[in-house]
VOPAGU-2260 file (C-alpha; in pm, 1 decimal, decimal comma):
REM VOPAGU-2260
SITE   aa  ch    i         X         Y         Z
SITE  UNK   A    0   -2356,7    3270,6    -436,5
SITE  UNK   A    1   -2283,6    2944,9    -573,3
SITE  UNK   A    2   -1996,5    2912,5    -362,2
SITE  UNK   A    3   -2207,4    2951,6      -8,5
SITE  UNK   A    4   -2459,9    2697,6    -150,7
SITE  UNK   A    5   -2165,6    2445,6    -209,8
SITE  UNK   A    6   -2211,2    2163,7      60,9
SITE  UNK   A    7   -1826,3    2193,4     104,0
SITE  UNK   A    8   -1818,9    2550,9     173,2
SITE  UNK   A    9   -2068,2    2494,4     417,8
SITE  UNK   A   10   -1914,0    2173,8     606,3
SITE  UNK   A   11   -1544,4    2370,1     556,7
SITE  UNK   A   12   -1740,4    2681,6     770,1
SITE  UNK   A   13   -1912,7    2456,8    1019,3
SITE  UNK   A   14   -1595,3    2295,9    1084,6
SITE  UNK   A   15   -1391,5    2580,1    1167,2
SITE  UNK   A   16   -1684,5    2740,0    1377,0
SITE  UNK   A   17   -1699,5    2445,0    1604,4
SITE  UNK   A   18   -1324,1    2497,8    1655,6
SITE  UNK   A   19   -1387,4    2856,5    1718,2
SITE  UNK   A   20   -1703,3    2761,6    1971,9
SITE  UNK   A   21   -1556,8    2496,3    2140,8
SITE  UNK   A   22   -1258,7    2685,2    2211,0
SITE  UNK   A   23   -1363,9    2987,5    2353,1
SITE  UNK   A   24   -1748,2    2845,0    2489,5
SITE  UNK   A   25   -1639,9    2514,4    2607,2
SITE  UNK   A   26   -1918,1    2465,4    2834,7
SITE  UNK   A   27   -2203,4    2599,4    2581,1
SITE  UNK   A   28   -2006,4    2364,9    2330,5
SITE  UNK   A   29   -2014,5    2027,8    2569,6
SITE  UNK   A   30   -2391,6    2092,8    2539,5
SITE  UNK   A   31   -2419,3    2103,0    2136,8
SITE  UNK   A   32   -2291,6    1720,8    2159,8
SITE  UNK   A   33   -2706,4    1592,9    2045,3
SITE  UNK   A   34   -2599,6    1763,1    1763,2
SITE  UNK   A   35   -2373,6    1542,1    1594,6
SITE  UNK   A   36   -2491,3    1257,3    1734,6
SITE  UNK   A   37   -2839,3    1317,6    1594,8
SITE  UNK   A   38   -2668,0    1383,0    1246,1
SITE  UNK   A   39   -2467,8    1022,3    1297,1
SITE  UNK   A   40   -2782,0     843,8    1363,8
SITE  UNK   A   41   -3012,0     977,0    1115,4
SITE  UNK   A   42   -2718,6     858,6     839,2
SITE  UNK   A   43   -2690,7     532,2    1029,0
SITE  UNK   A   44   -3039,3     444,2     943,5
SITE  UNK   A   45   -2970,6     457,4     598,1
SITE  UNK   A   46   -2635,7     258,6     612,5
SITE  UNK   A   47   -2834,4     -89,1     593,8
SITE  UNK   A   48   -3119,8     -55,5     336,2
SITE  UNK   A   49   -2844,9     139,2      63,1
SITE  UNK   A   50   -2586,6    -108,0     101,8
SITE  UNK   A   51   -2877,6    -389,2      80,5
SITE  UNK   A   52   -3045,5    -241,5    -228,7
SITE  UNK   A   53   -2682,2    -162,7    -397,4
SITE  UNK   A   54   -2511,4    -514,5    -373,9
SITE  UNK   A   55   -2845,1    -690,5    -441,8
SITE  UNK   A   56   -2930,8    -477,8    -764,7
SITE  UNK   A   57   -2505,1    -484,6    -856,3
SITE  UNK   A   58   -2524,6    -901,5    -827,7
SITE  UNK   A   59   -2794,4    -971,4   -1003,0
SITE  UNK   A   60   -2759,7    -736,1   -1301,5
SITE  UNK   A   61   -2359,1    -882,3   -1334,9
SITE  UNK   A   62   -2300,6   -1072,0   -1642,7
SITE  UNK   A   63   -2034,2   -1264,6   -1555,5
SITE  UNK   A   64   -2125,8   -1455,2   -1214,7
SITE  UNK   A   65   -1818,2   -1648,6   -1217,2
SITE  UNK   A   66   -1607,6   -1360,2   -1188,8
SITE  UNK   A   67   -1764,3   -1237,1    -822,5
SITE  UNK   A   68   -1517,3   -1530,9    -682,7
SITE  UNK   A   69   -1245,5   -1379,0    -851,6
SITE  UNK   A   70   -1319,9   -1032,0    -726,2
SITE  UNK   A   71   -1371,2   -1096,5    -390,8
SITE  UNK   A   72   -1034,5   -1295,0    -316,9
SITE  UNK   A   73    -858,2    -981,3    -518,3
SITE  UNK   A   74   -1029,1    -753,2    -315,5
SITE  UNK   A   75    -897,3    -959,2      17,6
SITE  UNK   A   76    -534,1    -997,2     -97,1
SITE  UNK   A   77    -509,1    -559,6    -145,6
SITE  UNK   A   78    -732,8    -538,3     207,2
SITE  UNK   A   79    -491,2    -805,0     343,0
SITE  UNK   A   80    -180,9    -656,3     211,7
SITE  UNK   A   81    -275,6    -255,7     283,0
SITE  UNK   A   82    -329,2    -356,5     599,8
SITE  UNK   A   83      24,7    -509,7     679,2
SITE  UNK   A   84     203,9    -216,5     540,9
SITE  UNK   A   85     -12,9     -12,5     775,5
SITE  UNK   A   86     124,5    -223,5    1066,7
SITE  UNK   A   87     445,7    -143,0     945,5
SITE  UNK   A   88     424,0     189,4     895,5
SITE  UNK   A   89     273,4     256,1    1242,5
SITE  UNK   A   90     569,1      47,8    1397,5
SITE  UNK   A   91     844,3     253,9    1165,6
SITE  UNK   A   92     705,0     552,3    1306,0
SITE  UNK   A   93     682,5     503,3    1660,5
SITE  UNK   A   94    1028,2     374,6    1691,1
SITE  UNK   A   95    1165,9     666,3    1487,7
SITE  UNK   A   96    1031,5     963,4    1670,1
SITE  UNK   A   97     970,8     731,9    2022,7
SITE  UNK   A   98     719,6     981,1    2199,7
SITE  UNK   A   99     697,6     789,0    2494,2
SITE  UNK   A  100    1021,5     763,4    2551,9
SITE  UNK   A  101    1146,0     947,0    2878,5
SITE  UNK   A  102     773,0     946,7    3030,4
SITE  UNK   A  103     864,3     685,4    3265,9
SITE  UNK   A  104     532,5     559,5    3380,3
SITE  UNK   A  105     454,0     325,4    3645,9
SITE  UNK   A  106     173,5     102,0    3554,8
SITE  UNK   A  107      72,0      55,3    3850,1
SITE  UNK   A  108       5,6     374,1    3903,6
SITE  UNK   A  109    -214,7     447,5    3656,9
SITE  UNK   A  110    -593,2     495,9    3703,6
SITE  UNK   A  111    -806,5     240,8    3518,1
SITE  UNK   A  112   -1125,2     418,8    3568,4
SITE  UNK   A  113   -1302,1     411,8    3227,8
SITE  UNK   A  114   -1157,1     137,2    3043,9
SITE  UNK   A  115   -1395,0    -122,9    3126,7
SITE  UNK   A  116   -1632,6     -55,3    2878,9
SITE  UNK   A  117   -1363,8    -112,4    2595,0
SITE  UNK   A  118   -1215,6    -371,7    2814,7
SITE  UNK   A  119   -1554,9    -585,9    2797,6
SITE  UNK   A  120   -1599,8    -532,9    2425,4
SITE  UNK   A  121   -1244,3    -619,0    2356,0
SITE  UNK   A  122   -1331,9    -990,8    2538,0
SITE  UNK   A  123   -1599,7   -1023,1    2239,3
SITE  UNK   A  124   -1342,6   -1012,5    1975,4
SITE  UNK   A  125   -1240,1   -1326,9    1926,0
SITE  UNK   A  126   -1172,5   -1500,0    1572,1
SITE  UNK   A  127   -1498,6   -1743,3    1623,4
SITE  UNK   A  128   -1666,9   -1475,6    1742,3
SITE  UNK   A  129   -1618,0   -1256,8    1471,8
SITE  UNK   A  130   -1739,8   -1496,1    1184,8
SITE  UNK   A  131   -2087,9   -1606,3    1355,8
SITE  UNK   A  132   -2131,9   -1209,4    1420,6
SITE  UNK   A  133   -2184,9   -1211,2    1019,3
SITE  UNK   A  134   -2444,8   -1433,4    1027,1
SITE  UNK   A  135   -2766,1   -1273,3    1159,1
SITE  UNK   A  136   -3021,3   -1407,3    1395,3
SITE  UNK   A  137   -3302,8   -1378,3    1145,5
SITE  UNK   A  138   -3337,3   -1203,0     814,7
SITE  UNK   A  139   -3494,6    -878,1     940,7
SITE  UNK   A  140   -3200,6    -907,3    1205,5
SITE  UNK   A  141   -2982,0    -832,1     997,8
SITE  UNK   A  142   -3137,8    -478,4     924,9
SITE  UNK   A  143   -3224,9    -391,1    1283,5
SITE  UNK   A  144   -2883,6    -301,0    1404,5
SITE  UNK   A  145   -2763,2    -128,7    1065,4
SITE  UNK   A  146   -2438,6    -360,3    1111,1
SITE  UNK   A  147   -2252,8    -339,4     737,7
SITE  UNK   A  148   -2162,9    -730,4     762,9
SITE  UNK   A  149   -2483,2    -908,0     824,4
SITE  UNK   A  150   -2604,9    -670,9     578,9
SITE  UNK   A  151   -2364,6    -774,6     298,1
SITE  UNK   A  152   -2424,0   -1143,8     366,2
SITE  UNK   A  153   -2819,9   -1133,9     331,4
SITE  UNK   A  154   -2743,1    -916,6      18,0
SITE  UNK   A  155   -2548,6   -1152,5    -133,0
SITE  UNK   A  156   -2709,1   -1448,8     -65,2
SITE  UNK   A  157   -2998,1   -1244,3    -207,7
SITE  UNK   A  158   -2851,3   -1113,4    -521,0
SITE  UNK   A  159   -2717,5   -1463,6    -607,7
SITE  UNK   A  160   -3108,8   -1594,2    -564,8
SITE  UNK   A  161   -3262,5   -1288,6    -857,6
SITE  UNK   A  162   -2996,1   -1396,3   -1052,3
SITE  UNK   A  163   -3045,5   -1744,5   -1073,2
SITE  UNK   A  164   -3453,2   -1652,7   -1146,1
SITE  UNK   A  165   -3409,3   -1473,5   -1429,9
SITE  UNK   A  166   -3723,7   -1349,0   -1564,1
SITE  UNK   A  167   -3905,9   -1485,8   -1271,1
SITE  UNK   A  168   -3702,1   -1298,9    -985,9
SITE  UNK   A  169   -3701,6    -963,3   -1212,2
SITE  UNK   A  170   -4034,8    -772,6   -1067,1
SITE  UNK   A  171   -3854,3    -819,9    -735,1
SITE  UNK   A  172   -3567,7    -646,2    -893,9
SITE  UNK   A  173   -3764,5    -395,3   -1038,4
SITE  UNK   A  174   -3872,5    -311,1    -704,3
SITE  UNK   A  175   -3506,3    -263,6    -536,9
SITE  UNK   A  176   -3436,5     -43,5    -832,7
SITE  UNK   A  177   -3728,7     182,7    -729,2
SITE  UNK   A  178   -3613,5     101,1    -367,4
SITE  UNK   A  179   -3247,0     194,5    -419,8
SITE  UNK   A  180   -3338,5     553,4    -594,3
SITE  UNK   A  181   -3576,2     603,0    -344,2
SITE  UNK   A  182   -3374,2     536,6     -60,0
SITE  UNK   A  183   -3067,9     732,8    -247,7
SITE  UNK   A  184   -3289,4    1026,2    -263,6
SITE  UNK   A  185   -3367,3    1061,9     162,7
SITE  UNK   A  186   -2993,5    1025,3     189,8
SITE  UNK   A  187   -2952,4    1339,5     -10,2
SITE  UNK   A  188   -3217,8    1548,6     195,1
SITE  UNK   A  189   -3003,4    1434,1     525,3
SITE  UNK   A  190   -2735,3    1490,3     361,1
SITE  UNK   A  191   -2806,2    1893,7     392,0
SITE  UNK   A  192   -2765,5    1880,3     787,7
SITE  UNK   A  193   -2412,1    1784,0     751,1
SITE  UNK   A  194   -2284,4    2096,2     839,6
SITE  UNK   A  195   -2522,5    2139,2    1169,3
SITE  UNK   A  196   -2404,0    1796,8    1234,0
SITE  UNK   A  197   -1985,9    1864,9    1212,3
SITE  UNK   A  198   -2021,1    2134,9    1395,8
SITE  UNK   A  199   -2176,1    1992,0    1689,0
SITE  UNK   A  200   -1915,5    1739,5    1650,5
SITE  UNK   A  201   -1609,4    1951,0    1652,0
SITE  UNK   A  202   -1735,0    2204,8    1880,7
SITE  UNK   A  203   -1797,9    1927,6    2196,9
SITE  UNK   A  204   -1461,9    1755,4    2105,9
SITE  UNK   A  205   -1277,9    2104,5    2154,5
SITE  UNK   A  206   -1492,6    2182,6    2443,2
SITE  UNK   A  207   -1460,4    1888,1    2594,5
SITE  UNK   A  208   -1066,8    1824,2    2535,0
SITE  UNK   A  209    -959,5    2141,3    2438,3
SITE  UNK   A  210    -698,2    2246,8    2211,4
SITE  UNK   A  211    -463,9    2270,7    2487,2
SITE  UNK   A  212    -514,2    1990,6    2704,4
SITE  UNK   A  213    -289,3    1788,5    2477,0
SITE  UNK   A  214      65,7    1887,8    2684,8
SITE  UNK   A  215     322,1    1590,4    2633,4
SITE  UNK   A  216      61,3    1351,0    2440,7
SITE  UNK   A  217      75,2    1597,1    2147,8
SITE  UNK   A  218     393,4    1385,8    2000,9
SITE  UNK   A  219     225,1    1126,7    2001,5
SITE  UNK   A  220     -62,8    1311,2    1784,9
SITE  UNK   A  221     127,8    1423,9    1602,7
SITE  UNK   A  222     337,5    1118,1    1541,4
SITE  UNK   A  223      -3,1     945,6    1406,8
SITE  UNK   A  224     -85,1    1234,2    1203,4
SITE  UNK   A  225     254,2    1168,5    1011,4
SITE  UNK   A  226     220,0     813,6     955,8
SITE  UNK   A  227     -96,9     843,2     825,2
SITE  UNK   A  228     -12,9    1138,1     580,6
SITE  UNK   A  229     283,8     869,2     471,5
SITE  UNK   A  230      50,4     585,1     391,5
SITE  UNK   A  231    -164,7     817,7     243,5
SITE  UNK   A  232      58,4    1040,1     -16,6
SITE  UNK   A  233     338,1     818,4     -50,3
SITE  UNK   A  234     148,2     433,5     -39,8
SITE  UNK   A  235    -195,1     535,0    -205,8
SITE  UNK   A  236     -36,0     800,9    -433,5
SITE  UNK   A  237     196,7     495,9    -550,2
SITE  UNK   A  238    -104,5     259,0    -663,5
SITE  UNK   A  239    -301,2     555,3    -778,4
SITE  UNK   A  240     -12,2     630,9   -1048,7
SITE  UNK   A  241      46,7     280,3   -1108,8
SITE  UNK   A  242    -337,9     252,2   -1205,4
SITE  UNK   A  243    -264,3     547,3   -1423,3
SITE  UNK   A  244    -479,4     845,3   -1215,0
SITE  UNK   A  245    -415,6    1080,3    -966,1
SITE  UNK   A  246    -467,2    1023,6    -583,2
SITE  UNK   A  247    -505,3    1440,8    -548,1
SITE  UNK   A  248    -775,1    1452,5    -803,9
SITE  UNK   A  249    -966,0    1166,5    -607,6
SITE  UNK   A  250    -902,7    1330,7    -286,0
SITE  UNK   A  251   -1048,4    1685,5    -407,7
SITE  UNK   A  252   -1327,3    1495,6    -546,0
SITE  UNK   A  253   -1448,4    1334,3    -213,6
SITE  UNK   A  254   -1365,5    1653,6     -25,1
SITE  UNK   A  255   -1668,9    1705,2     114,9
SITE  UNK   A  256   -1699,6    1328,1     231,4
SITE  UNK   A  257   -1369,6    1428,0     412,1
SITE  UNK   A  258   -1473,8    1688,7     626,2
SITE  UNK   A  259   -1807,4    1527,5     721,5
SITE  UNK   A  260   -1581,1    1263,5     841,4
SITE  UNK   A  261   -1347,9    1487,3    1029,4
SITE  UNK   A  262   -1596,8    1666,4    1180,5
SITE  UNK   A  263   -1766,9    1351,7    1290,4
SITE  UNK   A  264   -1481,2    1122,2    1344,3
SITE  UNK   A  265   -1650,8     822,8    1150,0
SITE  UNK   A  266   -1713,2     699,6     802,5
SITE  UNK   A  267   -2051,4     558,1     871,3
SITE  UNK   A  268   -2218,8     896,3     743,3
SITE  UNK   A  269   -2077,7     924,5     395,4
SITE  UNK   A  270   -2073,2     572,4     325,8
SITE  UNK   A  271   -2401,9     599,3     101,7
SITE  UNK   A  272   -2300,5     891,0     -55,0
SITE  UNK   A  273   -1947,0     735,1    -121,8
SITE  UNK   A  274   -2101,0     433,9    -313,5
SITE  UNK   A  275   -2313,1     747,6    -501,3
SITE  UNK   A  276   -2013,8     885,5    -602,3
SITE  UNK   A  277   -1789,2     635,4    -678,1
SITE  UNK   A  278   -2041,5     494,1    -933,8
SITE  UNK   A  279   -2028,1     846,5   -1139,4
SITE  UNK   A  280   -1632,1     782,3   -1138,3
SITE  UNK   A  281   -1750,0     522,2   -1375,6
SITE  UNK   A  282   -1695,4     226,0   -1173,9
SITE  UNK   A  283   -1932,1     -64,6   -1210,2
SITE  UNK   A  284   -2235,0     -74,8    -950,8
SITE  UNK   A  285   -2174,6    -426,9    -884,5
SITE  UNK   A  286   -1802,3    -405,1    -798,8
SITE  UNK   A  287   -1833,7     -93,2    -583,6
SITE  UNK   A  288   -2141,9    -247,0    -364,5
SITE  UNK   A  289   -1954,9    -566,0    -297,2
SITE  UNK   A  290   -1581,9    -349,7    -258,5
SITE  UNK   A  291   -1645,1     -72,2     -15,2
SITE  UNK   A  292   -1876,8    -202,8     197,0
SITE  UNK   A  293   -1604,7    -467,4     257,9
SITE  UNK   A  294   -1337,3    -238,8     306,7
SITE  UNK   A  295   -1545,1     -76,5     582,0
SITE  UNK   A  296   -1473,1    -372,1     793,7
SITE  UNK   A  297   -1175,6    -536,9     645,0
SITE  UNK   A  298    -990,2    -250,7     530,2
SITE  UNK   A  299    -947,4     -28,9     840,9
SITE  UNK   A  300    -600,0     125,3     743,5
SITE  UNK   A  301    -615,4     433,2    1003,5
SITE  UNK   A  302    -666,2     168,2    1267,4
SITE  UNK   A  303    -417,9     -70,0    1164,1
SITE  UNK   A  304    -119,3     220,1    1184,3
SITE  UNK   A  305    -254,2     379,1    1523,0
SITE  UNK   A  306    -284,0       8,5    1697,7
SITE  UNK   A  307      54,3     -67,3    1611,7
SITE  UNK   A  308     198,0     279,6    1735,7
SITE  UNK   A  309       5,4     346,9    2020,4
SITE  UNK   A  310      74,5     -39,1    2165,1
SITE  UNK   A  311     481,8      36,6    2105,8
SITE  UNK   A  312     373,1     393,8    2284,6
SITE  UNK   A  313     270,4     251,7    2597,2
SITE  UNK   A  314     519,3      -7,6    2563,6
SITE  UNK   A  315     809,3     337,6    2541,0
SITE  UNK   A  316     634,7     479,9    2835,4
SITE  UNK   A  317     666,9     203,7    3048,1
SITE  UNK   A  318    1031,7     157,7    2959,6
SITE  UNK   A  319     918,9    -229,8    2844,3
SITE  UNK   A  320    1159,7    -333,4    2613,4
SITE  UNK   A  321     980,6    -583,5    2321,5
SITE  UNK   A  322    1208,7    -882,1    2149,1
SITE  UNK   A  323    1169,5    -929,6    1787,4
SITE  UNK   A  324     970,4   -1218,2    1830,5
SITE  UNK   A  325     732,6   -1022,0    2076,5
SITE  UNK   A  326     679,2    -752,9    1817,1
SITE  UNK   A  327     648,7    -988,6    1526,9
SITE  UNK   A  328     300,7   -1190,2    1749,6
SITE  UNK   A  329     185,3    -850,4    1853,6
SITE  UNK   A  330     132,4    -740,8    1488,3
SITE  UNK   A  331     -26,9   -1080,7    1372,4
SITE  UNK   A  332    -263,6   -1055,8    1634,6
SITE  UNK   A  333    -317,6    -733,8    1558,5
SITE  UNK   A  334    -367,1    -780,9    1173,5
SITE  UNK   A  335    -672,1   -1010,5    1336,4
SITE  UNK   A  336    -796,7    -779,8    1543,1
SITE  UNK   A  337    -800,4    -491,9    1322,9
SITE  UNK   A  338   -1075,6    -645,8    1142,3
SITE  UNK   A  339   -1257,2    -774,3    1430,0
SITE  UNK   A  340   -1376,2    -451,3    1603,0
SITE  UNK   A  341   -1527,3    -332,3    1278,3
SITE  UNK   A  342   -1856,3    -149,5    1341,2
SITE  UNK   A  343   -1797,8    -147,7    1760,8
SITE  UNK   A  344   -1761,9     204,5    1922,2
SITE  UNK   A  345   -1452,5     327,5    1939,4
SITE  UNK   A  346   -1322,3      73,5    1745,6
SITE  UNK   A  347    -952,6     184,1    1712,1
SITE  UNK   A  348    -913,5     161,3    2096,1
SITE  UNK   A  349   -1120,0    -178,0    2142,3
SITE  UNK   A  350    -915,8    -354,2    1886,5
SITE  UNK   A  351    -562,1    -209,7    2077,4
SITE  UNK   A  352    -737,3    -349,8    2414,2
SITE  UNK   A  353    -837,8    -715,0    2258,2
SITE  UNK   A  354    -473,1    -704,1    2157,7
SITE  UNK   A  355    -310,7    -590,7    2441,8
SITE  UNK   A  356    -523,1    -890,1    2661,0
SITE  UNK   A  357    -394,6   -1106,8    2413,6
SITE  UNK   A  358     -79,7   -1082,4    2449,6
SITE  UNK   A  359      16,8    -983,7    2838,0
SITE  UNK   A  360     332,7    -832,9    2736,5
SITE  UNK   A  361     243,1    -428,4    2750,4
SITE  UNK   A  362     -22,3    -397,2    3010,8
SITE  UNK   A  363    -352,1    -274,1    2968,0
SITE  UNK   A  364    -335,8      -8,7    3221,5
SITE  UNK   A  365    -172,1     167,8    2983,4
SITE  UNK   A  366    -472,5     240,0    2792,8
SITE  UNK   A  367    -544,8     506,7    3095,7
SITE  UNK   A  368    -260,1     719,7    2886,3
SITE  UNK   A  369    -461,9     752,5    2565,4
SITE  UNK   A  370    -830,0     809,6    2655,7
SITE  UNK   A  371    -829,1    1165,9    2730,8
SITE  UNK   A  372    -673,0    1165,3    2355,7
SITE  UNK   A  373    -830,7     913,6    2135,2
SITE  UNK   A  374   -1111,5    1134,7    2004,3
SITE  UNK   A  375    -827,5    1367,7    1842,3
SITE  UNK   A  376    -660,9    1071,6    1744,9
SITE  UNK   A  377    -990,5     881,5    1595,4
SITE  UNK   A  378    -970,2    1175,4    1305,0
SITE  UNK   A  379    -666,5    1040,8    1188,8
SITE  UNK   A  380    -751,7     695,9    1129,9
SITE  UNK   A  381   -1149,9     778,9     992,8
SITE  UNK   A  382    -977,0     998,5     708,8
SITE  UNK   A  383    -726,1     729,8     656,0
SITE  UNK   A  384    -920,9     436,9     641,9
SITE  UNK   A  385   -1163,8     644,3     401,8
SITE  UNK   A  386    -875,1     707,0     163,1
SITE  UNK   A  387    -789,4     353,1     150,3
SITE  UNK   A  388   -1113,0     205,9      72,3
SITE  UNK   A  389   -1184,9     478,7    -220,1
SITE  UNK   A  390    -864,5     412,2    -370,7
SITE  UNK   A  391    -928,7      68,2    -333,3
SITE  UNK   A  392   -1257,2      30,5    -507,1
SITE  UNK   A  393   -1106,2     248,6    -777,2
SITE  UNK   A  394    -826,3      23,5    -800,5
SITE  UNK   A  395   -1030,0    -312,9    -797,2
SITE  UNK   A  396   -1255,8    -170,1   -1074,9
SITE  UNK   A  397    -970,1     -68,7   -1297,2
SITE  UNK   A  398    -838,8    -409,4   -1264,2
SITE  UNK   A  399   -1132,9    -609,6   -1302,4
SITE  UNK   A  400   -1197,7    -391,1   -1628,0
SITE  UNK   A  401   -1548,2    -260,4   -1470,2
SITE  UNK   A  402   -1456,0     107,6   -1480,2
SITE  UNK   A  403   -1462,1     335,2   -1755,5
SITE  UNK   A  404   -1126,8     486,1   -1788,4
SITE  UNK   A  405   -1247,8     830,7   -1954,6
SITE  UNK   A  406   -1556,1     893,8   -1729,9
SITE  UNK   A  407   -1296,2     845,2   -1432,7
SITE  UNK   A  408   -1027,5    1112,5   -1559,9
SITE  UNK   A  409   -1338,6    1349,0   -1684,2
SITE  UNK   A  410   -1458,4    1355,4   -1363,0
SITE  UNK   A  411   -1169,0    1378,0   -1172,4
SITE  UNK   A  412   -1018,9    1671,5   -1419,3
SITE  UNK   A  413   -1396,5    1806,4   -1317,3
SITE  UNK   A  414   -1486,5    1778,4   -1685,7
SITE  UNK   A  415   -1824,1    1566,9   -1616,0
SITE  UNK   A  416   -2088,4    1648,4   -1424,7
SITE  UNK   A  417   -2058,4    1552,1   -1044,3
SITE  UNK   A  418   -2298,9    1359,5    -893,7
SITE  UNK   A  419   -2489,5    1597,7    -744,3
SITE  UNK   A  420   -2655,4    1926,8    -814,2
SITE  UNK   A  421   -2639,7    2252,7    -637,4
SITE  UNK   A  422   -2868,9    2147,8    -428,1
SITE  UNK   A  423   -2693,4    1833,7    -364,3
SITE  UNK   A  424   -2950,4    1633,8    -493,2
SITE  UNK   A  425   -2908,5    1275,5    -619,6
SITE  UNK   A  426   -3029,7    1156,1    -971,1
SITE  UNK   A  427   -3027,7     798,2    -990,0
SITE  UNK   A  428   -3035,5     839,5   -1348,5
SITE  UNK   A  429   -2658,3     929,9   -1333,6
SITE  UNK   A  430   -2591,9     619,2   -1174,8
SITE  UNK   A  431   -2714,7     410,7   -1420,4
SITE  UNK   A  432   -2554,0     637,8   -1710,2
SITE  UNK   A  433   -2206,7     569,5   -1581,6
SITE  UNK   A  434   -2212,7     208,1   -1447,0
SITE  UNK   A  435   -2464,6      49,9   -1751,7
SITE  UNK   A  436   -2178,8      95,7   -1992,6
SITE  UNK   A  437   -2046,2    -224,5   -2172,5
SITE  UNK   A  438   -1674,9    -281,7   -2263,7
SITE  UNK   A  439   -1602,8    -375,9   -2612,1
């Protein structure tokens, strides 16, 4: 009984059910689409008022404000360099098991119908662009859209104002305490249609695609799925025992955050119940408000490995041969435009089209080759990209000795209590417990 009521039992079974429905009822399945999308949304709406009352609350309760500088440029170095060994992975991989190689495709000959949607977005991406996108129109701007960046920025401006009030800015901090559990609490209720909402998910992908519609695109797929399992087990699993705990034990512990995300094909729905439980890992508030909201749109691993395969893809395909100096100006483009199409729709496939504008020498038309596939593909880089970031907030914490070394393995060895109940509720209490604590 207390297996069924486990929120991962339920997910796991939802999951599998939408494979099942949109499999063998693809048309009944196309039609469960509101489904998921209703489940996105609803989590959406909570994205901007958690991440608002967590960095404001985690600023102004640090002691040490002269250390934020500090742990922001540390933060951007690992983001910076995860991000290049992504590229490189991707590029290793493509060239090693080349699955466009023998397609032979004439560009010309390729239907563009449906790529001017990412086409138009990818002409927004520009470096300039980018930066005055953080700054919001107006204050309640910021909130409207449930963007993470504009977000952070009015947070942090914000935290940085209670703290320098002291006493005088603390009834307003009272009040974002109240706010944060409150707002904490509605994301647990939600948090009980995640099944409903993976398997609407899954089941219109399937439907929609089908399992069998793959034919010679599969190696491709499948190449992805590889390089991502590489940066995952063999990258992450390398800092995780450098830092002294185990990447399998994290990765067991977020497992239901996992298949909400692969049954969605986004991190936007468990990034408020990521920050939950990353605080009961014993990592400070402060440091994992500021770090994973960050990573959300400057640590997009999963994206950085597919846009650097799928461009030499299309490249293979077209039997376009790329100099040295070619491939070294697509990647540092792409390191740029990795980051810029965080929080735009479809992001992994915008960013590849800004690049591929950029630089003239694969053409765009190619994009026609992945579309029918980049939902099945989009699973890959959501899961990896989620990986990253939690290993990197761990990892920053550690470092910046805000994390509680025992409360971390306890929980991990499943020797604490998890952050939620059976019921899945949150306790904000627990919160506090675990990130209050004071180093000697």
């Amino acid at each position: 009984m207390k297996v069924i009521k486990s929120l991962y039992f339920q997910i796991l079974c939802a999951v599998l059910l939408g494979v099942v429905v949109g499999h063998f009822w693809a048309q009944q399945a196309i039609a469960l689409k509101p489904l998921g999308d209703a489940f996105i949304k609803l989590i959406k709406m909570m994205i901007a008022p958690v991440v608002f009352c967590t960095i404001v609350t985690g600023i102004a309760g640090m002691s040490d404000k002269r250390s934020l500088g500090r742990l922001l440029s540390k933060t951007m170095l690992l983001f910076l360099g995860l991000t290049v060994i992504s590229l490189i992975i991707g590029l290793v991989a493509v060239y090693l098991f080349k699955p466009g190689a023998g397609m032979n495709i004439d560009p010309s000959q390729l239907s563009t119908a449906g790529l001017s949607q990412y086409t138009e977005s990818a002409a927004k991406l520009g470096v300039v662009e980018f930066f005055m996108h953080i700054i919001p129109e107006t204050f309640i701007g910021a909130f409207s859209k449930g963007e993470v960046l504009p977000v952070l920025f009015i947070a942090v401006l914000c935290g940085f104002a209670l703290s320098s009030l002291g006493e005088r800015g603390k009834p307003v901090l009272d009040v974002l305490e109240a706010a944060s559990q409150m707002v904490f609490k509605i994301f647990s209720y939600l948090m009980r249609f995640a099944p409903i909402g993976a398997f609407g998910a899954l089941a219109f992908t399937v439907g929609q695609y089908g399992i069998t519609s793959l034919g010679s695109l599969a190696k491709l797929i499948m190449t992805l799925y590889i390089a991502c399992g590489f940066f995952v087990f063999v990258v992450l699993g390398s800092i995780c025992r450098a830092h002294g705990f185990s990447l399998w034990k994290l990765l067991r512990y977020l497992r239901e955050e996992f298949l909400v995300v692969l049954g969605t094909s986004s991190t936007e729905p468990v990034m408020p119940r990521m920050l939950e439980k990353l605080q009961a890992l014993g990592c400070k508030k402060g440091v994992v408000g500021l770090v994973l909201p960050t990573g959300y749109s400057f640590n997009l691993d999963g994206t950085a490995i597919y846009l650097s395969l799928a461009a030499i893809f299309i490249a293979q395909a077209c039997n376009i041969e790329l100099t040295f100096t070619q491939t070294l100006t697509m990647l540092a483009i792409m390191l740029l435009s990795s980051k810029g199409a965080a929080g735009v729709t479809g992001s992994g496939f915008v960013a590849l089209a800004s690049t591929l504008t950029v630089i003239h020498d694969i053409p765009l038309a190619g994009l026609a080759l992945l579309i029918g596939i980049d939902r099945f593909m989009s699973e890959a880089r959501a899961l990896t990209s989620l990986a990253s970031n939690a290993v990197a907030t761990v990892v920053i914490s550690i470092s910046e000795n805000a994390c509680d070394r025992q409360v971390l393995l306890d929980t991990l060895d499943g020797k604490a209590p998890t952050p939620l109940a059976e019921d899945q509720a949150w306790e904000p209490v627990e919160i506090a417990r675990h990130s209050e604590y004071r180093h000697p």
